[in-house]
N, C-alpha and C positions, 0 to 999 in steps of 0.2 A: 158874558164874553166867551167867544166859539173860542178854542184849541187854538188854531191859527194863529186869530189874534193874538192871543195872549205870548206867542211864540214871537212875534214880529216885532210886541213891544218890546220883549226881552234883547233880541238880538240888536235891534236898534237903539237900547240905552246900555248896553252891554260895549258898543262899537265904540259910542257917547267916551266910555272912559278905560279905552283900549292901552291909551300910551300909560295911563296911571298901572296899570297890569305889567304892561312890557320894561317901567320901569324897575318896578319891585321885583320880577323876575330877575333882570340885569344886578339888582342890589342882592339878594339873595344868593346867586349863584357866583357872582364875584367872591360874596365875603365868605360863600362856603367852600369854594375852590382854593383862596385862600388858607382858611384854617385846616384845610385838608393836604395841602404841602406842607403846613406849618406842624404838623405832624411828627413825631420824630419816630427814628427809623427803629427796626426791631431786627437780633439779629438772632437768630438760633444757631447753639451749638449741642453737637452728637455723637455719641461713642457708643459701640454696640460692644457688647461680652460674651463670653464663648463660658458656659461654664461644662468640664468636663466632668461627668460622672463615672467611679471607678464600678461599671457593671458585675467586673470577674469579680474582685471582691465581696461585694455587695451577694451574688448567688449561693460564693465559699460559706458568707457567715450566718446567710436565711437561718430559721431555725435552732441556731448556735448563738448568736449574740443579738445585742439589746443594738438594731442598726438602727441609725438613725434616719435610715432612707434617705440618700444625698436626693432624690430627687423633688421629696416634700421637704427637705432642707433649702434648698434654692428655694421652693416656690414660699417660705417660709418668712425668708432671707428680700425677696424683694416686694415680699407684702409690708414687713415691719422696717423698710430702709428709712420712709418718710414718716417714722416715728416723729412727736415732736423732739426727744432730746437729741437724733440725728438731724434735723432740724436747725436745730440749736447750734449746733456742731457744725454744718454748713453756714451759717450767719458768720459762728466766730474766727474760721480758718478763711472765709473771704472777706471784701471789700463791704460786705452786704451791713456788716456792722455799722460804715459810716450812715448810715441813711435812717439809724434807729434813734429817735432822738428822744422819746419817753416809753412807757410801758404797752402805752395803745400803740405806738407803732411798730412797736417788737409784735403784736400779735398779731395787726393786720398783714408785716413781712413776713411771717410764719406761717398764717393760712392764705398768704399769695404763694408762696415756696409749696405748702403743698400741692396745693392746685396747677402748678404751673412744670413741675418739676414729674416728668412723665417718663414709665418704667414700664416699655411694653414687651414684651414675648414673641417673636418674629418667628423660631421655633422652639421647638421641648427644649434646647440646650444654648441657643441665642435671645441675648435681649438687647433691647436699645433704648438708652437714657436721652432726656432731650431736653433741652431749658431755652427760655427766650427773654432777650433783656435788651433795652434800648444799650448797655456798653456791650462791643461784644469781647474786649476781654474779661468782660466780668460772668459774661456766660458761658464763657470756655473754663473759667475757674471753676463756677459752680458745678458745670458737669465734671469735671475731673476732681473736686473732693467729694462728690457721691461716689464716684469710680471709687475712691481709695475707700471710705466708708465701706461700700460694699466687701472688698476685698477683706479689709480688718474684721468685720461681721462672720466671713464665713469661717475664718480662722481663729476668732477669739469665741465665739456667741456658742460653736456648738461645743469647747473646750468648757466655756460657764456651764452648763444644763448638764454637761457629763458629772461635773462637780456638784452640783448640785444635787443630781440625781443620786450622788454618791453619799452624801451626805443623809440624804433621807433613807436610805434605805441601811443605812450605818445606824438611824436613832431608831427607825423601825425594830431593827433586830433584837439589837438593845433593850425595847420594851419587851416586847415579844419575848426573848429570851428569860426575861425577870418575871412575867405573866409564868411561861410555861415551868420554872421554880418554884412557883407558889404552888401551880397547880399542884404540879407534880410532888410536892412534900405536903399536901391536904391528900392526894391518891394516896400515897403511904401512911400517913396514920390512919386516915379511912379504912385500909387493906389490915393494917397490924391490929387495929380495936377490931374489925368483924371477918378475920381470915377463913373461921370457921364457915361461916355463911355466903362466900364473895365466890366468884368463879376463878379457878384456875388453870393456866397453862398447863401444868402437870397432872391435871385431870381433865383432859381434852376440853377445857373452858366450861366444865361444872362447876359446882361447889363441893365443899367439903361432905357436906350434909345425901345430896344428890349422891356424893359416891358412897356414903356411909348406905344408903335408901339400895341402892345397887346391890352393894356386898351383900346386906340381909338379904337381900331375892336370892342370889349366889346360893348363899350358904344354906337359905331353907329347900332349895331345890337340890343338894347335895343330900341334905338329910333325908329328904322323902326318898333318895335315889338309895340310901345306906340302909334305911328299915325296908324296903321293898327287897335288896339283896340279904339282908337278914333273916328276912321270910324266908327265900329262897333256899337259905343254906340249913335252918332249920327243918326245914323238910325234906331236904337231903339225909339231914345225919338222923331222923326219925325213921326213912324209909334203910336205912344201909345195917346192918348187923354189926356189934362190938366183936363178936369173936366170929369165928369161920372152922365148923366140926368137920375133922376127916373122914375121909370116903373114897372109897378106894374105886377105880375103875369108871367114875363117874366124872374125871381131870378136877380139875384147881376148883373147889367153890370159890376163892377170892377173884380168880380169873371170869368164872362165870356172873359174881356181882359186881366187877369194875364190866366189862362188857354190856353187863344190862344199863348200870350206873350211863356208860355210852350213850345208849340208843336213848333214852332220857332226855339227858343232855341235849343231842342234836335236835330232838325236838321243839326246844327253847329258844337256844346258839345256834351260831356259827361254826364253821370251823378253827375260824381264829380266837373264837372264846378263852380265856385262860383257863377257866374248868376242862372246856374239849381239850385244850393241849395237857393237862396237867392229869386227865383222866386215861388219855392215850398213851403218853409216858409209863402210865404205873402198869397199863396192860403188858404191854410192853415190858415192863421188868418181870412180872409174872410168867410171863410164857418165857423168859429167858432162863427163869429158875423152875421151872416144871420142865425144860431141857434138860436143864444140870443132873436135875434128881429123876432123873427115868422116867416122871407119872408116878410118885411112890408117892406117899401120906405124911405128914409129916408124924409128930408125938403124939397119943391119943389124948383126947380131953379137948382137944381145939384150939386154934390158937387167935390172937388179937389180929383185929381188921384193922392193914391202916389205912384203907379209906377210909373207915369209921373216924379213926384218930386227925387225918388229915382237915375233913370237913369241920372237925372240932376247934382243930387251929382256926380254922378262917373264921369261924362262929364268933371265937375270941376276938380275933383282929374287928369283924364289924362291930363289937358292941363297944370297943374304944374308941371307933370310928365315930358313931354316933352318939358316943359321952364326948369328945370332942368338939363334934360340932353343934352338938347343944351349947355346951360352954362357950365356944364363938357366938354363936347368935345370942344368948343371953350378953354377953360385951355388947356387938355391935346394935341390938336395940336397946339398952341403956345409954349408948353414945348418940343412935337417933333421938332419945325421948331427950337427950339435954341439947342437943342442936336444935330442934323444933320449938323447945319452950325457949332459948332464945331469942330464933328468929320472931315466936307472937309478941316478944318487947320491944321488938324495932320493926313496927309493921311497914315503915318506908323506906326500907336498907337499899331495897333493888331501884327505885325511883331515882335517891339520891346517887347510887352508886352508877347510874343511866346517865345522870347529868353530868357528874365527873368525867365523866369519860366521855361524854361528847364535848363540854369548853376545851376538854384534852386534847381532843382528835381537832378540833377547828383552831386551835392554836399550832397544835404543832405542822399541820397542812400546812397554816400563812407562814409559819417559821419558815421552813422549806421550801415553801416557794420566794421567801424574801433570799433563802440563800443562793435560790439559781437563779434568781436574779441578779444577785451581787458577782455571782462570778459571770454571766452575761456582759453585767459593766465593762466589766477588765477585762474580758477578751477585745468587743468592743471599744473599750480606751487602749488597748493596745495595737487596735488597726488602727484606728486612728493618728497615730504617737507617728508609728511605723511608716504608715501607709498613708498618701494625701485620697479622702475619699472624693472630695469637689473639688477638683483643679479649677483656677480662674483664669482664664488670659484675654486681655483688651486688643479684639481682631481690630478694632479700628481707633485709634484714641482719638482724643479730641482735637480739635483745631480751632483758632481764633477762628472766624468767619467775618468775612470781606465784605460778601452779596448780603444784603438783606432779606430779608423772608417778610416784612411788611411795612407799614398798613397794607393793603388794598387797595393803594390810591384810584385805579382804577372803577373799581366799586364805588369807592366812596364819591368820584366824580360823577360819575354817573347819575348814584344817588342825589348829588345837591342841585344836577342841571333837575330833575322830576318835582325835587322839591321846590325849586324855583318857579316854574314852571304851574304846580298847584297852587304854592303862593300867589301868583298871579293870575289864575282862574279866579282861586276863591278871593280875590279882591275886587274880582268882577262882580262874581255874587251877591256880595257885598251891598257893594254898589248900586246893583238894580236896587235891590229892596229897600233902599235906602232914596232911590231916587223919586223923587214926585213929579217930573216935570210930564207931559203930553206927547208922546208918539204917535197917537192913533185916534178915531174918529170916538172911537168908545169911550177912550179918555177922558175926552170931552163931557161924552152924553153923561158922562158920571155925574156931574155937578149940577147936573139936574135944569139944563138950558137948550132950547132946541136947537140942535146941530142939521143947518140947510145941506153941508157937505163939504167935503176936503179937494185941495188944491195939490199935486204933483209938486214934485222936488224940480227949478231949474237946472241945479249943478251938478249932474250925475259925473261930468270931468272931474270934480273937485273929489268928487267921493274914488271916484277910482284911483286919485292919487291918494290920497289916505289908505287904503288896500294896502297899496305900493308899497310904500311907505313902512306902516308897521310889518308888512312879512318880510321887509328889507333888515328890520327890529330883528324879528325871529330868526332869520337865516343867519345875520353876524351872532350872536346869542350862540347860534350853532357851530358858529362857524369858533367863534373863541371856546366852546368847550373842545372840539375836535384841537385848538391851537392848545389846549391846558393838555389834554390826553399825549399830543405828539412832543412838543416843549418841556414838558416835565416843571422842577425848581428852577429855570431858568426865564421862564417865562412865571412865573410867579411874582420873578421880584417886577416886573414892568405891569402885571395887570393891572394893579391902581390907577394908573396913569392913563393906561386905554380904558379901564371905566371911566374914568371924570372923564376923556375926552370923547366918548358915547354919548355921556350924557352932557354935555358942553353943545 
């Protein structure tokens, strides 16, 4: 069978069972025009919030106190509003309670409230709450104990977390404080059992030992520095004469061997050497007393050098100098030899004494910083006390609502005349395939008999009032959904009546 055909049969058993379509259409679209008034109305109510952030404050305390940021406080504030206990708290301050009649329907009314109960952000500092419920005083209630909710939250919620926070950082310190006593009385007997060996303040953070190791370099670089001047002095008083013979006309020999003693000297020193001043002085007394006495001689026989005598003194003085500080360094390398054999009995003293002192150091950090924290709180709890940092105020509150905000009737009308509509195609469909009877020539040849040819329809009148006819069907069909569209629930209650008598 060609295309054609097969189209001709269709539309012609298709026509076959036209009105059985236009009826189920009619049934379908009545009874869903129906149920779709029968609908009950939805009413939503809305209130928008202004929350005010204290910004001056808020910049005053940056840096200085523990803020709480009003601005992640609101956005905090209306993330946790539809908590279930505030939830809960909305059931029980409204009517919503009667409707709870066992435990499954407290949870289905609780996750319809959340879903339904909507907290949007219009700007950074407005929001607007919105609920929708077939009573509308009952969604005027609802929105206005969120309202109150919200408000009790931002004034009670950040007062808990201050307390809160106070509290932990109250039992913080407390441990901390008792850590850092322990340590700290193990630092002191550690310090008083090995003080000898441990670094101290008073020795620019060495040890005892370290300074003990010091002084001996001290001392033995003094020593070498006192026999090196010892040398010196003994070869002075080797080169100087004990006595000094008179001689007349030839001035002072003691004059002419402090002079030489002089020029010696500078070759050594300085000027400011205590020899060059102490050998200049005595020239100096000599020529004052070769003044006095004319150039004359003094008693024959000669008399005592006291530069001889002087250098002798100081002879003396180095070699106590250097019986001195032998005796100190003999002390202080006997006090090294017993600090060192100590220290080889505790070969882990500076390990240990490393660890101490870092739990020390990282306890006492957290300590102090637990303390700037705590006084952060109280400044902070005291702007707060003082100061409102979130002002709330309800720019718009709520109102019962009149108008309804749904269903869609319109949608939904629309929707039942399509679905009507398809219902009645696919009842067509239906039908064809369903149907056996002969349309067409080929119909025939099917059953296997030979077909001489087909004979023309007389009653093309008859058929064209059938046409009529059903798109007389279709046009009221249209004409009653535009009469549901325009009519409203008034015409609801009478469409029964005009279907049976459609279909009458």
């Amino acid at each position: 069978m060609d295309i054609g055909a097969l189209i001709r049969r269709h539309l012609a058993a298709g026509w076959r069972h036209r009105w059985k379509a236009l009826l189920l259409a009619w049934f379908v679209c009545g009874a869903g025009w129906i149920a779709v008034y029968k609908l009950p109305d939805i009413y939503q109510a809305n209130a928008r919030i202004y929350a005010d952030v204290d910004a001056i404050l808020g910049s005053v305390l940056r840096n200085i106190a523990v803020d709480g940021a009003p601005e992640r406080q609101v956005e905090t504030l209306q993330r946790t509003l539809l908590s279930r206990p505030n939830l809960e708290r909305v059931i029980a301050r409204t009517d919503l309670d009667l409707r709870v009649t066992d435990a499954a329907s407290r949870e289905a009314l609780i996750d319809r409230l959340g879903r339904e109960i909507r907290i949007s952000p219009q700007t950074r500092s407005l929001f607007r709450i919105e609920y929708r419920d077939h009573d509308p005083r009952l969604a005027h209630a609802v929105v206005q104990t969120v309202i109150n909710l919200f408000i009790e939250a931002a004034t009670s919620q950040d007062r808990q977390q201050m307390q809160t926070a106070r509290q932990f950082i109250a039992t913080q310190l407390a441990s901390y404080e008792a850590q850092l006593r322990a340590v700290e009385q193990k630092r002191a007997e550690f310090r008083a059992r090995y003080i000898d060996l441990l670094p101290s303040e008073n020795f620019g953070g060495a040890s005892k030992l370290d300074q003990a190791r010091g002084q001996l370099a001290t001392l033995r670089g003094k020593l070498e520095d006192e026999k090196r001047k010892r040398g010196l002095l003994q070869e002075q008083l080797d080169a100087t004469p004990a006595t000094i013979a008179a001689a007349g006309g030839g001035g002072d020999p003691r004059l002419i061997a402090a002079e030489r003693q002089l020029r010696d000297l500078l070759l050594r020193f300085t000027d400011q050497h205590p020899e060059v001043t102490a050998t200049r002085a005595m020239i100096a007394e000599l020529r004052a007393q070769g003044a006095r006495s004319g150039g004359s001689a003094g008693r024959g026989g000669g008399t005592p050098n006291p530069l001889h005598e002087q250098i002798k003194l100081r002879l003396i003085d180095a070699d106590a100098a250097i019986a001195s500080l032998e005796r100190q360094i003999r002390d202080v390398e006997t006090e090294v030899e017993r600090l060192e054999n100590l220290l080889r009995t505790v070969p882990q003293l500076q390990a240990e004494y490393v660890n101490l002192n870092r739990d020390y150091d990282v306890l006492r950090k957290n300590y102090e910083e637990l303390l700037a924290r705590r006084e952060s709180l109280q400044i902070a709890g005291a702007a707060r006390t003082d100061a409102d940092r979130v002002r709330l105020e309800v720019v718009e509150p709520p109102t019962v609502p009149i108008t309804p905000v749904g269903p869609n009737r319109l949608l939904f009308a629309t929707g039942v005349l399509l679905a009507g509509l398809g219902a009645g195609g696919a009842l067509i469909l239906l039908l064809v395939q369903l149907d056996r009877g002969f349309y067409t020539v080929h119909d025939l040849r099917k059953l296997g008999l030979p077909v001489l040819g087909a004979i023309s329809s007389a009653q093309p009148v008859r058929r064209v009032g059938g046409a009529v006819a059903f798109a007389a069907g279709i046009a009221l069909l249209l004409a009653a959904y535009g009469a549901v569209l325009a009519g409203g629930p008034a015409l609801m209650a009478k469409l029964p009546d005009l279907v049976a008598r459609l279909m009458a």
